[in-house]
OpenMM code with the backbone's topology and positions (N, CA, C; nanometers):
from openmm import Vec3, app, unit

residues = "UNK UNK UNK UNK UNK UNK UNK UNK UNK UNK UNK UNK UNK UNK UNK UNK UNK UNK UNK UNK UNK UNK UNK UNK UNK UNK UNK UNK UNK UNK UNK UNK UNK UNK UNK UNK UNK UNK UNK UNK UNK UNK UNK UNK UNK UNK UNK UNK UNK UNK UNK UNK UNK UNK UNK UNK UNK UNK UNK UNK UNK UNK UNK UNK UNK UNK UNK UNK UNK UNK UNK UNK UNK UNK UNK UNK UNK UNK UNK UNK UNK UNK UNK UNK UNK UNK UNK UNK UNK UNK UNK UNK UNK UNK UNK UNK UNK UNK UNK UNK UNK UNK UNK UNK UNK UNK UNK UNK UNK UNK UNK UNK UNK UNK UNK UNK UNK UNK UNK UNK UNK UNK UNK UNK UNK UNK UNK UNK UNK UNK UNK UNK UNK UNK".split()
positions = [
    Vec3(2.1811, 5.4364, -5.3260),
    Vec3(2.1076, 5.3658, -5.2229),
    Vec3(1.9606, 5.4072, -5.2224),
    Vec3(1.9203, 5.5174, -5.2160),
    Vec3(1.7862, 5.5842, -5.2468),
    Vec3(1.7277, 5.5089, -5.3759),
    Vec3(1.7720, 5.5208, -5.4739),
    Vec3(1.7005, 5.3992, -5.5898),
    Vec3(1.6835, 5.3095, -5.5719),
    Vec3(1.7414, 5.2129, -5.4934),
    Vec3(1.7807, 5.0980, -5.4564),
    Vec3(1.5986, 5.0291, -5.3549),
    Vec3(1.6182, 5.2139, -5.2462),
    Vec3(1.4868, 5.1550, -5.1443),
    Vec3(1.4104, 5.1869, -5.2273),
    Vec3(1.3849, 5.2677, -5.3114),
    Vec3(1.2856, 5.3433, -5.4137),
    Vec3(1.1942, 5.1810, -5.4429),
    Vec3(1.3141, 5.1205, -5.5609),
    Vec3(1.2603, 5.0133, -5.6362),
    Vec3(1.2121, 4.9098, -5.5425),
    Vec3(1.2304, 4.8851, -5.4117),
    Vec3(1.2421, 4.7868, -5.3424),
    Vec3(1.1089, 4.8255, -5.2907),
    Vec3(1.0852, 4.9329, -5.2637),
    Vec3(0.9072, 4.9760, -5.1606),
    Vec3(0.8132, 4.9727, -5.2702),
    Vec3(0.8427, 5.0013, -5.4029),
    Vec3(0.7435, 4.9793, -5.5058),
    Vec3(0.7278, 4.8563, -5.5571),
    Vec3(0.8568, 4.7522, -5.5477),
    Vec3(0.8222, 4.6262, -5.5076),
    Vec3(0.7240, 4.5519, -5.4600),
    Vec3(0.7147, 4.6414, -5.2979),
    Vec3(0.7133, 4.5700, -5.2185),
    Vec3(0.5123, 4.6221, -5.2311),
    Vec3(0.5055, 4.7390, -5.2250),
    Vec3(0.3534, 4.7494, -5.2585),
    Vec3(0.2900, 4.6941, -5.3670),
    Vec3(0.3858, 4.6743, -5.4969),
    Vec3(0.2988, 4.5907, -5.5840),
    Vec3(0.2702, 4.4249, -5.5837),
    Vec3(0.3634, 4.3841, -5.4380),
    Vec3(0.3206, 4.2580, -5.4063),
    Vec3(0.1981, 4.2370, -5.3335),
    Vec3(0.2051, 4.3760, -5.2347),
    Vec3(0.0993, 4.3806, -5.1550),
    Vec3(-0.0390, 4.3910, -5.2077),
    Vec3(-0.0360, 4.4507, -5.2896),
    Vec3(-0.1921, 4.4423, -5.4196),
    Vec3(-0.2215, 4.3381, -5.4629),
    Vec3(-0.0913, 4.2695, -5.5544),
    Vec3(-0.1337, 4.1434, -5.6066),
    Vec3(-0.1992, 4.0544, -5.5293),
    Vec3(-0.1108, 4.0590, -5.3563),
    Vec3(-0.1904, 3.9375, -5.2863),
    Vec3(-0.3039, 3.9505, -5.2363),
    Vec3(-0.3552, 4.1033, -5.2030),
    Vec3(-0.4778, 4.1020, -5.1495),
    Vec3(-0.6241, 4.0996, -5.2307),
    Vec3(-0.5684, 4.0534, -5.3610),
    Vec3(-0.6358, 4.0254, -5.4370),
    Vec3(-0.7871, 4.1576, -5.4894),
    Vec3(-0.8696, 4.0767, -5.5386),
    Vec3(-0.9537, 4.1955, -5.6061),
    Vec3(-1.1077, 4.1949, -5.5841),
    Vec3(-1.1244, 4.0712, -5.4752),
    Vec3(-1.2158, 4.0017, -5.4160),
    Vec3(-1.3696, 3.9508, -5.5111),
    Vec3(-1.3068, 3.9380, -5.6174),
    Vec3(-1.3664, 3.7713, -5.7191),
    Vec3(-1.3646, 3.6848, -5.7114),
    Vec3(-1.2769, 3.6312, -5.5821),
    Vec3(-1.2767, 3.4796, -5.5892),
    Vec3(-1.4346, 3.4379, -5.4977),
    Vec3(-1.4166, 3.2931, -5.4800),
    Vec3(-1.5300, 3.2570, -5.3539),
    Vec3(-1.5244, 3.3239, -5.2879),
    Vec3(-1.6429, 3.3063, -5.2010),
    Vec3(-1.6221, 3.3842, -4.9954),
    Vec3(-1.7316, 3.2892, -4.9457),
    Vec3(-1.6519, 3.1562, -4.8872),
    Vec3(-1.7250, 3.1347, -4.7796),
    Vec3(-1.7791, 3.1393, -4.6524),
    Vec3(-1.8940, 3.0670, -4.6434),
    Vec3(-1.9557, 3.1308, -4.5406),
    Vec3(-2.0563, 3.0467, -4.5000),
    Vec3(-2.2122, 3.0826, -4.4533),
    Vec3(-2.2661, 3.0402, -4.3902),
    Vec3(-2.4127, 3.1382, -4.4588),
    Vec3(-2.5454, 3.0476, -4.5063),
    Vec3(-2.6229, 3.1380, -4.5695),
    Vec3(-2.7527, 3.0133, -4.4547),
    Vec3(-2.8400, 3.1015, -4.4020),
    Vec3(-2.9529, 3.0589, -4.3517),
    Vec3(-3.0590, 3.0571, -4.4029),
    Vec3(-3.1673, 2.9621, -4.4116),
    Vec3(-3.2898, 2.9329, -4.3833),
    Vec3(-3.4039, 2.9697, -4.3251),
    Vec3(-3.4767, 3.1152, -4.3895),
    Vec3(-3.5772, 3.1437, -4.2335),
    Vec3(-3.7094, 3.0957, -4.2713),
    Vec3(-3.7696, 3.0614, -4.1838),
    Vec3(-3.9095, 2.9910, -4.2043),
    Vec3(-4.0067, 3.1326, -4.1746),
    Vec3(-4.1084, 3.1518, -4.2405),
    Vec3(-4.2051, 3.2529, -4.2234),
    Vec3(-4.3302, 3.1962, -4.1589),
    Vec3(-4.4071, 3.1703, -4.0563),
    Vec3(-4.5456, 3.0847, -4.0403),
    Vec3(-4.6169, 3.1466, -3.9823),
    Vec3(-4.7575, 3.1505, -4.0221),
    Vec3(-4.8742, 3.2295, -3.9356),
    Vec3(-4.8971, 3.1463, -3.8207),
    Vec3(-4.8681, 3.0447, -3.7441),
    Vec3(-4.8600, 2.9074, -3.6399),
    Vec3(-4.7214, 2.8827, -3.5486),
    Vec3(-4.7072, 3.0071, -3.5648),
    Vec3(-4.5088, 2.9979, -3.4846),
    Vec3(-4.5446, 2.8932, -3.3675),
    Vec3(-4.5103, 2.8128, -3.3602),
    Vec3(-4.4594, 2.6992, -3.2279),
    Vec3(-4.6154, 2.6265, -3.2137),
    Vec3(-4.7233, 2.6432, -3.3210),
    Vec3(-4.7759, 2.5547, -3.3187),
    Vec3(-4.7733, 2.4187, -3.4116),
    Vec3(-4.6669, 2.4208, -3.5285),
    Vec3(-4.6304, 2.3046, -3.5799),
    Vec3(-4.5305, 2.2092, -3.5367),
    Vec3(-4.4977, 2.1218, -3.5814),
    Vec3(-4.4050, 2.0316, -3.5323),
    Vec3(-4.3283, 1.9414, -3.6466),
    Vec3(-4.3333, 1.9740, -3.7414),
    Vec3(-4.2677, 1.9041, -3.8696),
    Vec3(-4.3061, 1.9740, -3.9809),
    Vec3(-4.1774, 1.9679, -4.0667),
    Vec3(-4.1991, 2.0290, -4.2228),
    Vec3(-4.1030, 1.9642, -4.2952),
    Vec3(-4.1538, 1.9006, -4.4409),
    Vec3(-4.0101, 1.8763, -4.5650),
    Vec3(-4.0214, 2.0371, -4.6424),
    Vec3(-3.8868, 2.0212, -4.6430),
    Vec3(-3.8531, 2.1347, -4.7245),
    Vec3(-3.7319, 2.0625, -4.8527),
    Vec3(-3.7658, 2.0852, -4.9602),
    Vec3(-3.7025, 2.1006, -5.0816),
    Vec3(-3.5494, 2.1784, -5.1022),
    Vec3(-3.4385, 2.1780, -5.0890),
    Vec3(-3.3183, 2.2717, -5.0923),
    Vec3(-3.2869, 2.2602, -5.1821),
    Vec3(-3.2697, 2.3262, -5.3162),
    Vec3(-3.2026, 2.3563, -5.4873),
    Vec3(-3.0974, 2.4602, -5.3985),
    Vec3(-2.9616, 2.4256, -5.5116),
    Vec3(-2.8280, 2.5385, -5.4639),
    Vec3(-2.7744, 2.4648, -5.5974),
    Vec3(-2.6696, 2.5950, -5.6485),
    Vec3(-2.5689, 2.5574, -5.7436),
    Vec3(-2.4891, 2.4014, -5.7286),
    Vec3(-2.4179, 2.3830, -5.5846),
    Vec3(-2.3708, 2.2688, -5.5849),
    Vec3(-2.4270, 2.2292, -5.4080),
    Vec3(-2.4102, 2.1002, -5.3480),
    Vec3(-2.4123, 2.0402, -5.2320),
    Vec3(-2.3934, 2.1547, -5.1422),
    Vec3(-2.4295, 2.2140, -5.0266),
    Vec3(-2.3721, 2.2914, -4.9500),
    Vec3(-2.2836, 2.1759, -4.8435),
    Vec3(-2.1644, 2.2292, -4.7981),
    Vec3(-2.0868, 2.1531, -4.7143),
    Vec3(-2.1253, 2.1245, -4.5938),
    Vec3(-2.2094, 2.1223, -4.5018),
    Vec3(-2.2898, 2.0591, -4.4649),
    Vec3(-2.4573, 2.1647, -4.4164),
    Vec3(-2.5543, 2.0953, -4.3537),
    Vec3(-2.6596, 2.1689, -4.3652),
    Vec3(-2.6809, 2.0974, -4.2173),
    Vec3(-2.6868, 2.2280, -4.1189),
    Vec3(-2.7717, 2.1779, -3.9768),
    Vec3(-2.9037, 2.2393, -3.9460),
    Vec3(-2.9834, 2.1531, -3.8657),
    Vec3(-3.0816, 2.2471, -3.8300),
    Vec3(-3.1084, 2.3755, -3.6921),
    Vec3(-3.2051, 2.4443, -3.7342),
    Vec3(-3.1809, 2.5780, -3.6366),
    Vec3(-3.2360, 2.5098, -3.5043),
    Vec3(-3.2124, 2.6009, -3.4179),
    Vec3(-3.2510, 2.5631, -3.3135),
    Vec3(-3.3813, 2.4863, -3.2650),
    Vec3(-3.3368, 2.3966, -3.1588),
    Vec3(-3.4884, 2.3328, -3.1236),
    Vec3(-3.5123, 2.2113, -3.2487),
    Vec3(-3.4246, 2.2337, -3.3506),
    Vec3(-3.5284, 2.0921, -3.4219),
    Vec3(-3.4139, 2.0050, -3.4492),
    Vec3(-3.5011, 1.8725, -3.5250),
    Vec3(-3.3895, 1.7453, -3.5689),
    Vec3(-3.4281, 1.7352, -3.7265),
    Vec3(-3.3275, 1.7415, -3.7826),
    Vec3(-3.2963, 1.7287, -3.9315),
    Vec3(-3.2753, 1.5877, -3.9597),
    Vec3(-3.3649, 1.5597, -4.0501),
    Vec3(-3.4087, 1.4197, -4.1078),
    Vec3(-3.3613, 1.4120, -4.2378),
    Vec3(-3.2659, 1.3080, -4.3083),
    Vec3(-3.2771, 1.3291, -4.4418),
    Vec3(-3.0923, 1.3518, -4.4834),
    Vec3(-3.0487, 1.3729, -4.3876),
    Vec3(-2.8821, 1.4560, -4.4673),
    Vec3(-2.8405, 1.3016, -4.4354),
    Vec3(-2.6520, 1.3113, -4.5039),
    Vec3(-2.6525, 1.4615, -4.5177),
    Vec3(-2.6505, 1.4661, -4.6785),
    Vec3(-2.6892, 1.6224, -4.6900),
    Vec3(-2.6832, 1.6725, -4.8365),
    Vec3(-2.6035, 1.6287, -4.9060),
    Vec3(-2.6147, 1.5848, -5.0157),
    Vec3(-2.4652, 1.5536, -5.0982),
    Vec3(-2.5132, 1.6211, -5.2216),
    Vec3(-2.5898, 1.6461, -5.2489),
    Vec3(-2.6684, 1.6860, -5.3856),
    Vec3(-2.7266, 1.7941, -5.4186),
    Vec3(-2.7569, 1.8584, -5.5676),
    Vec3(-2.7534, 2.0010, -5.5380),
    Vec3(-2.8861, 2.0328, -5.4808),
    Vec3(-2.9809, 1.9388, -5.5224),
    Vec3(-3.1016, 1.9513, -5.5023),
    Vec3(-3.1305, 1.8201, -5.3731),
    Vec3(-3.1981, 1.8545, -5.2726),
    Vec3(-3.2451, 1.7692, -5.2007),
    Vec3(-3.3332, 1.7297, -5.0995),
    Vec3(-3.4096, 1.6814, -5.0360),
    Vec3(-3.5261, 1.6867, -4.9432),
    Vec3(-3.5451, 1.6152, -4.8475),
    Vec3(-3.5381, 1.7238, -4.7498),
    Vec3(-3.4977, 1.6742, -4.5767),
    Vec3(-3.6463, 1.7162, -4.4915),
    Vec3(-3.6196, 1.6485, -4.3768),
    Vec3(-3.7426, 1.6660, -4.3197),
    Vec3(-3.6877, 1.7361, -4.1587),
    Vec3(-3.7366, 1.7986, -4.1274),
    Vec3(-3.7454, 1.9023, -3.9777),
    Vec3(-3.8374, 1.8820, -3.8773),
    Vec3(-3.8003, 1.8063, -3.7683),
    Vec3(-3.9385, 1.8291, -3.6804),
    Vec3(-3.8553, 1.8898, -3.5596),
    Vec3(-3.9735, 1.8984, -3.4878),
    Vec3(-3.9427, 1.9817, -3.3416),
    Vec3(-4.0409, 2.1237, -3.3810),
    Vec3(-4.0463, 2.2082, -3.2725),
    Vec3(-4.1420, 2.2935, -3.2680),
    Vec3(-4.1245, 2.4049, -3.3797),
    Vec3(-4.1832, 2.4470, -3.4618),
    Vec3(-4.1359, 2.5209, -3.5700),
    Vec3(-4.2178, 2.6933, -3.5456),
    Vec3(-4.0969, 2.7960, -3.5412),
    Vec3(-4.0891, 2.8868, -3.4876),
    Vec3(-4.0865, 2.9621, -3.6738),
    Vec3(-4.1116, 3.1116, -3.6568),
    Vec3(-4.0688, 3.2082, -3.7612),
    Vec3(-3.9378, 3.2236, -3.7285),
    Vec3(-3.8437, 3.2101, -3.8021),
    Vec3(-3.6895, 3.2140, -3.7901),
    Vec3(-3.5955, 3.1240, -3.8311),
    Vec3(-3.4813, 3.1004, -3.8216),
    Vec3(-3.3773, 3.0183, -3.8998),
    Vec3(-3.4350, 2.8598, -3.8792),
    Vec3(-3.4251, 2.8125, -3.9528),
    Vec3(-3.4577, 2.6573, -3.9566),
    Vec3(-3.3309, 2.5830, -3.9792),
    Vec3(-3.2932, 2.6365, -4.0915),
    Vec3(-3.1432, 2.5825, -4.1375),
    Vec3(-3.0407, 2.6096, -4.1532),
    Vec3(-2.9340, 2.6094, -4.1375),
    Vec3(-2.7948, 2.6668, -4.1435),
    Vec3(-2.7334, 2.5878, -4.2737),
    Vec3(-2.6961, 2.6410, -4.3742),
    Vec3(-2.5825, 2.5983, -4.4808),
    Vec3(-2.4463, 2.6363, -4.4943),
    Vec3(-2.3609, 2.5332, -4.4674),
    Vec3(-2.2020, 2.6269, -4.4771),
    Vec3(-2.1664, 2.5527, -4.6649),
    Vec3(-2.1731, 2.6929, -4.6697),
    Vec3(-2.1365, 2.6966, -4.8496),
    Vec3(-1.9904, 2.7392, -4.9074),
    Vec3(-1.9522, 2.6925, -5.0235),
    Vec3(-1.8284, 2.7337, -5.0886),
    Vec3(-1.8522, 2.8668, -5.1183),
    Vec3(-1.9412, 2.9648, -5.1372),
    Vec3(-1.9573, 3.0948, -5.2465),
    Vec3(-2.0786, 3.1819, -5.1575),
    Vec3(-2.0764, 3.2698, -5.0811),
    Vec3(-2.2415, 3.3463, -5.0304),
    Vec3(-2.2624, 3.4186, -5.1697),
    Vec3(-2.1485, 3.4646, -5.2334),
    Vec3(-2.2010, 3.5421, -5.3688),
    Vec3(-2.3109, 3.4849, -5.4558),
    Vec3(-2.3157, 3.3800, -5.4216),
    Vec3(-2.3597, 3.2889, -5.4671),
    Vec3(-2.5707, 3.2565, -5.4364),
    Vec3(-2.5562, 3.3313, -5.3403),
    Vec3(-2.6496, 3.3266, -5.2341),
    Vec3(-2.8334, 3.2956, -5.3151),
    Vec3(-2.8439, 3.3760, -5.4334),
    Vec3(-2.9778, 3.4006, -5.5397),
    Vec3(-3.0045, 3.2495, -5.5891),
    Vec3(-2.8829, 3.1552, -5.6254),
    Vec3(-2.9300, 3.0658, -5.6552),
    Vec3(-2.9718, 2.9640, -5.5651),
    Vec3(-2.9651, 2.9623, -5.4741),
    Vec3(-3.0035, 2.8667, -5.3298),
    Vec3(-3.1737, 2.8699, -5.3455),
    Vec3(-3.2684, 2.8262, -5.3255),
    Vec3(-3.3484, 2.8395, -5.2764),
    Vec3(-3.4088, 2.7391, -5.1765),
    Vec3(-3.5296, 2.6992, -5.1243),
    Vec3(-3.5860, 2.6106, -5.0157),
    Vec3(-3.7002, 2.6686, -5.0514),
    Vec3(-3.8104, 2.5107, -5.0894),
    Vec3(-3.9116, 2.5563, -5.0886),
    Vec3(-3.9937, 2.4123, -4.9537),
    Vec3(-4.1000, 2.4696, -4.9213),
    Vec3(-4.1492, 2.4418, -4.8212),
    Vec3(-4.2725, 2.3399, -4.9156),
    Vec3(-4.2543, 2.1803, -4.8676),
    Vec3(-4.3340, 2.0931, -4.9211),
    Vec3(-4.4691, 2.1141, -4.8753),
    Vec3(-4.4617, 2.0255, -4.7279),
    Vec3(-4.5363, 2.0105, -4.6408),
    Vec3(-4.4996, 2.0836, -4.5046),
    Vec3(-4.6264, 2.0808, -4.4104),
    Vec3(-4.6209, 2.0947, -4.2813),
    Vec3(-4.6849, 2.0218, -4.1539),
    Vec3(-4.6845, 2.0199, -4.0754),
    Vec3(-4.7167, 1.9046, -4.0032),
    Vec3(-4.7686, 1.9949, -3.8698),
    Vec3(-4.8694, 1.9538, -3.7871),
    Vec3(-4.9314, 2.0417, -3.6937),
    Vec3(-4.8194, 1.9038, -3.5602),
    Vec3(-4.8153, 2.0171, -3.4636),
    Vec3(-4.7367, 1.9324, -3.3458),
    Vec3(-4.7545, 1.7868, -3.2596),
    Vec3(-4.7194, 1.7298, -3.2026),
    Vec3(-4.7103, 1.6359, -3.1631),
    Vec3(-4.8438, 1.6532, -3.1116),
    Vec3(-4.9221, 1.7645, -3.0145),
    Vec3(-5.0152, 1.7890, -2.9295),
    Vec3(-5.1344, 1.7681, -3.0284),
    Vec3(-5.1036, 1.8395, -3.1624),
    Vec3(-5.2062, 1.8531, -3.2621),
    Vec3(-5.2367, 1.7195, -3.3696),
    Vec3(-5.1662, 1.5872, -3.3162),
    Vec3(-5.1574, 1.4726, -3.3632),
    Vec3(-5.0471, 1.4689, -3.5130),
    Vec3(-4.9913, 1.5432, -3.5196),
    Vec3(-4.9072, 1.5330, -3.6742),
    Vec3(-5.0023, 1.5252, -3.7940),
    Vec3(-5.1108, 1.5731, -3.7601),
    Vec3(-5.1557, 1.6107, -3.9002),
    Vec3(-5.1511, 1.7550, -4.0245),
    Vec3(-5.1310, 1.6937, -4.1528),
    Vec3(-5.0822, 1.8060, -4.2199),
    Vec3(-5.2265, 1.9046, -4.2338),
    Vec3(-5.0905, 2.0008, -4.2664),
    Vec3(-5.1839, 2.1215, -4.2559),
    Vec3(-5.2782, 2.1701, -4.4386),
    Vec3(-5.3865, 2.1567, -4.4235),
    Vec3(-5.4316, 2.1771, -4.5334),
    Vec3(-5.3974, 2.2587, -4.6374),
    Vec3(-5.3621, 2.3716, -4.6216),
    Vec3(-5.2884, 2.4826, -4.7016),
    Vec3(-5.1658, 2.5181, -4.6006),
    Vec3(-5.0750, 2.5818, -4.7001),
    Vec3(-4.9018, 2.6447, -4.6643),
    Vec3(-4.9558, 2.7937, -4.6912),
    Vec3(-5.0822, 2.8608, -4.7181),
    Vec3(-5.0858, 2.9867, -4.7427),
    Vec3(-5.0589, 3.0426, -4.5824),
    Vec3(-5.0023, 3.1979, -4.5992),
    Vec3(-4.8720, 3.2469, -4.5115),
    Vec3(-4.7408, 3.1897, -4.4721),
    Vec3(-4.7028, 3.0643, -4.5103),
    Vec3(-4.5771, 3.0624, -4.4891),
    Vec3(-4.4914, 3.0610, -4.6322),
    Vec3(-4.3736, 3.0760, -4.5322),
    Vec3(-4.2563, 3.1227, -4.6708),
    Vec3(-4.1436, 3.0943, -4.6395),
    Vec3(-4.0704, 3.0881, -4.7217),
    Vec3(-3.9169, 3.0121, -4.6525),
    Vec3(-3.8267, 3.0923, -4.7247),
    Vec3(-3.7227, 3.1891, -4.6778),
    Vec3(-3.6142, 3.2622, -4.7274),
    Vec3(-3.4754, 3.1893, -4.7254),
    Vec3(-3.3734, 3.2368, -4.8129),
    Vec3(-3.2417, 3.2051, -4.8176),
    Vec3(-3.1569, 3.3455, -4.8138),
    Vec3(-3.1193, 3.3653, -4.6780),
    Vec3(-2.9868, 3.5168, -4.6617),
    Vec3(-2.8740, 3.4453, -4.6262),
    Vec3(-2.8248, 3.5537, -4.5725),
    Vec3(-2.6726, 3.5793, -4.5135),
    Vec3(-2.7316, 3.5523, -4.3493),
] * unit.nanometer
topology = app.Topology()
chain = topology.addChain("A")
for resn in residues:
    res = topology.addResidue(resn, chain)
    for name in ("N", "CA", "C"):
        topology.addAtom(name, app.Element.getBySymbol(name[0]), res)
C-alpha cells in the first residue's frame, strides 16, 4: 500500500508541474500609452501613429478624452485624441502578449492647441514624447 501512495503522490506532483506550466506562453494584459508634454492641459488634440506586432484587442482612450479613428484592426494605425491633453496615459491597449511590450510603439504626429487656443497646430512636438509600458 505504501508503494501504491508513493507512485500515486509522484503522480500526482508531476501533473502538478506539467500544468502550471513554465510561463512561455502569452500573458495578457493591458500595456498603456503615456503622453509626455511641456503644455499639460493646454492642448486639446493629437494623431498619434500605433505600430504593434499584431491589432491590439481593443484600444480606449485615457481619461478625459475621445478617441477618433478605431477601432484598431491593424497592426499599424492612426487615431486621433481630443479633449484636454494632460502628461499621462492617453491610451489603454488590451493585448494578446505584454512580453511582447518593445515592439508596440506610438509615435506622436501632430498636436493641436485647445479649443480656447483655436485648434491650431503646434509648430514643433519638441518636449513631447509618447511611451509604451505596463
Amino acid at each position: 500500500m505504501t508503494t501504491l501512495r508513493r507512485t500515486v503522490a509522484a503522480a500526482a506532483v508531476t501533473l502538478l508541474i506539467a500544468c502550471k506550466g513554465d510561463g512561455t506562453g502569452p500573458t495578457a494584459g493591458t500595456l498603456v500609452v503615456r503622453l509626455t508634454t511641456p503644455n499639460s492641459g493646454l492642448d486639446g488634440a493629437a494623431i498619434v501613429v500605433l505600430s504593434a506586432p499584431a491589432a491590439p484587442g481593443t484600444v480606449t482612450p485615457g481619461p478625459g478624452l475621445t478617441l477618433w479613428g478605431g477601432p484598431v484592426t491593424a497592426a499599424t494605425a492612426t487615431i486621433a485624441l481630443t479633449g484636454p491633453l494632460f502628461s499621462g496615459t492617453i491610451l489603454n491597449l488590451q493585448v494578446d502578449d505584454t512580453r511582447q511590450m518593445g515592439q508596440y510603439s506610438a509615435t506622436l504626429q501632430q498636436v493641436a492647441l485647445s479649443a480656447a487656443g483655436g485648434f491650431l497646430l503646434r509648430s514643433s512636438l519638441q518636449g513631447y514624447s509618447l511611451t509604451v509600458t505596463k
